[in-house]
C-alpha positions in Angstrom: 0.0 0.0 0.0 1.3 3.1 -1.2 0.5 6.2 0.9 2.9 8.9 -0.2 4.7 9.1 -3.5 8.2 10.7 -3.8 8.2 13.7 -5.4 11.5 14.9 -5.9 14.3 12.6 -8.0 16.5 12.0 -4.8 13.0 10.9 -2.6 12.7 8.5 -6.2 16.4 7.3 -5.9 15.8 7.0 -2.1 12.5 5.0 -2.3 14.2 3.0 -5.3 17.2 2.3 -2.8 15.5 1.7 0.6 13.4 -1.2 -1.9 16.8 -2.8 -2.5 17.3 -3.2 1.1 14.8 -4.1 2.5 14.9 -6.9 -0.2 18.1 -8.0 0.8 17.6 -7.8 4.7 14.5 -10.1 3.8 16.9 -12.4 1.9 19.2 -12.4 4.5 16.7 -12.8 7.4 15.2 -15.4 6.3 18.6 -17.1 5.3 19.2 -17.0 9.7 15.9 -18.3 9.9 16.1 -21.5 7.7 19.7 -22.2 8.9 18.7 -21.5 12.7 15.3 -24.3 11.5 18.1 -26.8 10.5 20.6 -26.5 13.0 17.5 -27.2 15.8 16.4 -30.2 13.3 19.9 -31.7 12.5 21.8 -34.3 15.0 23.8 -33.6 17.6 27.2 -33.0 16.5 26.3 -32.4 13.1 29.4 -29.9 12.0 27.6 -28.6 8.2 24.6 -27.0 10.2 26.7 -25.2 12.7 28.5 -24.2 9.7 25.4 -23.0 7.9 24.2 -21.4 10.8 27.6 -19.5 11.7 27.8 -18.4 7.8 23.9 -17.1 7.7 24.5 -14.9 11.3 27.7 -14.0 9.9 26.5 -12.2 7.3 23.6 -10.8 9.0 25.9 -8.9 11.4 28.8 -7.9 8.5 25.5 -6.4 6.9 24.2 -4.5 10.2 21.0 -6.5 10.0 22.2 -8.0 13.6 24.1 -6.2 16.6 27.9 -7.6 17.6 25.7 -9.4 20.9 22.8 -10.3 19.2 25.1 -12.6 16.9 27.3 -13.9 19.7 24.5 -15.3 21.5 22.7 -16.6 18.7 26.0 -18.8 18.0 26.6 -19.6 21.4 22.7 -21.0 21.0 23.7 -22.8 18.6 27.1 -24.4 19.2 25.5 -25.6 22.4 22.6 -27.0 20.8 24.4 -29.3 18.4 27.4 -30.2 20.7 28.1 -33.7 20.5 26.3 -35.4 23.5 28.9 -37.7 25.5 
């Protein structure tokens, strides 16, 4: 639903821009989600999900979409949930 349009030709770029992103940060949300999904769903020990997991949160926080914390303590979620049980 569109409520305002741009007017000027830097609102246009900036509407044309913000689009972009919030494409991407979709993208790369749902990319922490899904990895997140399988590292809960894979065995214990399991080192490609940890991987995939580590990779997708990585890149959420390189791209600002997640704060320096809110990264760390997804991964140390994570690495605890699929350490090898003894």
């Amino acid at each position: 639903m569109l409520l305002h349009m741009a007017i000027t030709k830097g609102a246009k770029k900036a509407h044309r821009q913000s689009l972009r992103k919030n494409a991407m940060n979709n993208k790369r949300k749902d990319a922490i989600r899904g990895a997140l999904k399988g590292a809960r769903l894979a065995p214990k020990g399991d080192k490609a999900a940890l991987a995939a997991a580590y990779k997708a949160i990585d890149k959420a926080l390189k791209s600002k979409l997640l704060k320096k914390n809110t990264a760390a303590r997804r991964k140390a979620k994570v690495a605890k949930l699929l350490k090898p049980a003894k």
